[in-house]
C-alpha positions in Angstrom: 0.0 0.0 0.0 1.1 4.1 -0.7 -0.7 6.2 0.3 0.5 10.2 0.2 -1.5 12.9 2.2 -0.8 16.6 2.6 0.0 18.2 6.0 -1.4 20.9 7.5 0.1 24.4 6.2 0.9 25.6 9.5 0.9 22.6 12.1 2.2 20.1 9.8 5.7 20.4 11.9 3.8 18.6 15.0 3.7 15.3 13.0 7.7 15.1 13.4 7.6 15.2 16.9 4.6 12.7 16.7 7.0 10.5 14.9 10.2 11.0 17.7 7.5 10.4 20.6 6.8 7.0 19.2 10.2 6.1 18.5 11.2 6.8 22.2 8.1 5.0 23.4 7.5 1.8 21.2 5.2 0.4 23.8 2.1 2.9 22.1 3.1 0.9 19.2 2.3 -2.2 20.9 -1.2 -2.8 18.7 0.5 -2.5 15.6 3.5 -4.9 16.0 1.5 -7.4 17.9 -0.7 -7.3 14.0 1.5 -10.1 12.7 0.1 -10.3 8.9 1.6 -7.3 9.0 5.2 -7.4 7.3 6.1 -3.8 6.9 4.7 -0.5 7.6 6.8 3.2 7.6 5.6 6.6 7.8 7.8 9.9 5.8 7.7 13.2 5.7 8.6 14.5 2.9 9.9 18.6 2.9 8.1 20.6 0.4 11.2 21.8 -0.6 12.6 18.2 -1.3 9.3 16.6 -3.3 11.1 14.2 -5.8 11.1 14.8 -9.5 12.5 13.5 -13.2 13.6 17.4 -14.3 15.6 19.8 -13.9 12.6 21.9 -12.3 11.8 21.7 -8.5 7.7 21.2 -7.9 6.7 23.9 -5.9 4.4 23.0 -3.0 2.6 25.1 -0.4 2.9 22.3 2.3 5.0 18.9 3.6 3.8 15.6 2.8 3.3 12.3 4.6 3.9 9.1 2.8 3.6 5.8 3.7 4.4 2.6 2.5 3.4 -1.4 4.3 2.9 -4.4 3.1 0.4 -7.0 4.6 -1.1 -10.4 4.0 -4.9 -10.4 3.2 -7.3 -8.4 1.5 -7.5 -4.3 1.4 -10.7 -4.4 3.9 -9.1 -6.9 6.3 -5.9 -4.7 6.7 -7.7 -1.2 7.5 -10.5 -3.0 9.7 -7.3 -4.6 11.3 -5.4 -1.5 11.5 -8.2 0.6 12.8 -9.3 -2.0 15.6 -6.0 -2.4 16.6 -4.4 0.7 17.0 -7.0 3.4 16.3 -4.9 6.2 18.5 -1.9 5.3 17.1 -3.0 6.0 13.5 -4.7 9.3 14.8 -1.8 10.1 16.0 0.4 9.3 13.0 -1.9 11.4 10.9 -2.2 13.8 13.3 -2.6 17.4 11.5 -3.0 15.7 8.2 -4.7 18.1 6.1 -8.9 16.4 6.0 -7.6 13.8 8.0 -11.2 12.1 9.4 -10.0 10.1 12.2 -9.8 6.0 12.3 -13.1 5.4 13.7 -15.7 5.3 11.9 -14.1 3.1 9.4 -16.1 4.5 6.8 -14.7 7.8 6.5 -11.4 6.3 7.3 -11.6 4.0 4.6 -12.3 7.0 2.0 -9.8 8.9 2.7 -7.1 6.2 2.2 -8.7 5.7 -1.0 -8.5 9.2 -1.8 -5.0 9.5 -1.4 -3.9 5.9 -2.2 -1.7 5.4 -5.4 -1.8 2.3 -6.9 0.8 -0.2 -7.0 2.1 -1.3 -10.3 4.6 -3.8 -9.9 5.3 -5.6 -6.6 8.3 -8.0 -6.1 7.7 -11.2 -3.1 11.1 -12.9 -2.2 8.6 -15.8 -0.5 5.2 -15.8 -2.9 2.5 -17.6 -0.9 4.3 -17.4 2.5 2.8 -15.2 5.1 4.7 -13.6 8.0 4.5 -16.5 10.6 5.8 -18.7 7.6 9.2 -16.7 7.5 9.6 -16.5 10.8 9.1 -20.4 11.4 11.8 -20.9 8.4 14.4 -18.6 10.1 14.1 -20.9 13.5 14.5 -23.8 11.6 17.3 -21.8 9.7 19.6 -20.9 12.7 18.8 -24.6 14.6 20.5 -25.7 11.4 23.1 -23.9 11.3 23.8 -24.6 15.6 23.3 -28.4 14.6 25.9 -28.1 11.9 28.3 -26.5 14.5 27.8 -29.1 17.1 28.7 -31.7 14.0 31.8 -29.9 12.7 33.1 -30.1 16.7 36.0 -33.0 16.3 35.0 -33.3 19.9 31.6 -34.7 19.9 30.5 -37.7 19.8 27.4 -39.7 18.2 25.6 -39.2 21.5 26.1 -36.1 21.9 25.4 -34.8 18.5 21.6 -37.4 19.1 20.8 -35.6 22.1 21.9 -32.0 20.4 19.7 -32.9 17.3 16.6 -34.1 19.2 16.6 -30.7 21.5 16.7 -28.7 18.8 13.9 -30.8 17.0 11.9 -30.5 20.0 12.3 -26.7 20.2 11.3 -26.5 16.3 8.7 -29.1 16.2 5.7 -26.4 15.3 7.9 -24.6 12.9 8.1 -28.0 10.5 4.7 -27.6 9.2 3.8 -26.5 5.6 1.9 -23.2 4.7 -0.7 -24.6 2.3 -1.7 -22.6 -0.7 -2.4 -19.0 0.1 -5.4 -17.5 0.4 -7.2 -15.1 -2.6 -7.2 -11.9 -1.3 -10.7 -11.7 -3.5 -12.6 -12.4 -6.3 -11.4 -9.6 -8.6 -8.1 -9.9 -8.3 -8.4 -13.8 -8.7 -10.4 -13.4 -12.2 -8.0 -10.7 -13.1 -4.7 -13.3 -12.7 -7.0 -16.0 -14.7 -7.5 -13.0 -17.7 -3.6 -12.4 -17.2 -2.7 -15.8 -18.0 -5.1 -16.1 -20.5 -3.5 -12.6 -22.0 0.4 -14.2 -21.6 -0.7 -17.5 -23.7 -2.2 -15.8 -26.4 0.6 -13.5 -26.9 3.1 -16.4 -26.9 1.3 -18.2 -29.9 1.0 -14.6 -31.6 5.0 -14.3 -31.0 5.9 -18.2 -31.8 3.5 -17.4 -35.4 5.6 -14.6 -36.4 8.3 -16.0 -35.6 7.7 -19.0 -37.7 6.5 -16.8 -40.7 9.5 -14.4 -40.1 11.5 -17.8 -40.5 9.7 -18.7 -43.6 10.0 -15.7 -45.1 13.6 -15.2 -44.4 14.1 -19.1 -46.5 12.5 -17.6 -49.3 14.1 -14.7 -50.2 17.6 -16.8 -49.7 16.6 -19.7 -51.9 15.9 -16.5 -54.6 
């Protein structure tokens, strides 16, 4: 998700400050970490004076800007019901002095103004498709056990025993983490049809290409035989 909102033209400084308090006092972000679908969230202010552009000639703006960036497991509705339950005066405060900002709860309005300000996402790159937070942070137990168990092996100093009892510690310590994460769930409908008309789209264009190509081919025999 991006979303970009403008400050307020006079106040808009406060949101820093907002920012500092919650670094020095994590525990008001307590709702938000304990959301575990969620696998990254960051709020910005951007300067007016430093808005990012492609020319040679700085955008001029009137105010600062807040943008911010996560990425979540789910649908669109789940994650701002989520967000909103869960931390509703966190997010006030977070978008505290943002210019029309209408407050997490009701949802309703909350939901419309993300919308309002939301820019879509084009092109989205998963390291782990199909694997959901608690997924990667089962695999990174199992990682590091590894790793230990290969240390305990590599020791010329242990023995067959040893290493046994090593290995079935670490099993037992792990045991919940060796379970497989199933296919993922569609985040809805839309989006489910709209992969189905992509891959529909991708195989018709490779039997346009392969056709070309094949008449290209032909067409480039003729001419040498002449």
């Amino acid at each position: 998700m991006i979303v970009i909102t403008p400050l307020a033209k006079r106040l808009g400084w406060t949101n820093k400050w907002v920012f500092r308090f919650g670094r020095s006092f994590p525990r008001t972000l307590a709702g938000l970490i304990g959301l575990k679908f969620i696998h990254f969230a960051r709020w910005v202010i951007i300067p007016k004076d430093a808005w990012p552009t492609l020319c040679e000639d700085k955008e001029k703006l009137d105010r600062d800007t807040m943008l911010f960036l996560s990425n979540f497991n789910g649908t669109w509705d789940q994650y701002i019901d989520a967000f909103s339950d869960g931390i509703p005066t966190g997010l006030d405060l977070f978008w505290y002095k943002n210019a029309r900002y209408p407050g997490s709860v009701p949802i309703t309005p909350f939901k419309d103004y993300i919308r309002a300000n939301q820019i879509n996402c084009d092109f989205y790159y998963n390291a782990t498709p199909g694997a959901a937070y608690r997924d990667i942070v089962s695999a990174l137990r199992v990682k590091r056990a590894l790793l230990e168990l290969e240390e305990v092996y590599r020791d010329p100093d242990t023995s067959s025993e040893e290493f046994a009892h090593a290995y079935r510690t670490k099993l037992k310590h792990i045991q919940n983490d060796l379970t497989t994460q199933g296919f993922s769930p569609v985040a809805s409908i839309s989006t489910d049809v709209a992969e189905e008309h992509r891959q529909q789209f991708n195989a018709l264009q490779n039997t346009f290409n392969e056709a070309w190509l094949k008449q290209y081919n032909t067409g480039e025999d003729d001419n040498a035989k002449h």
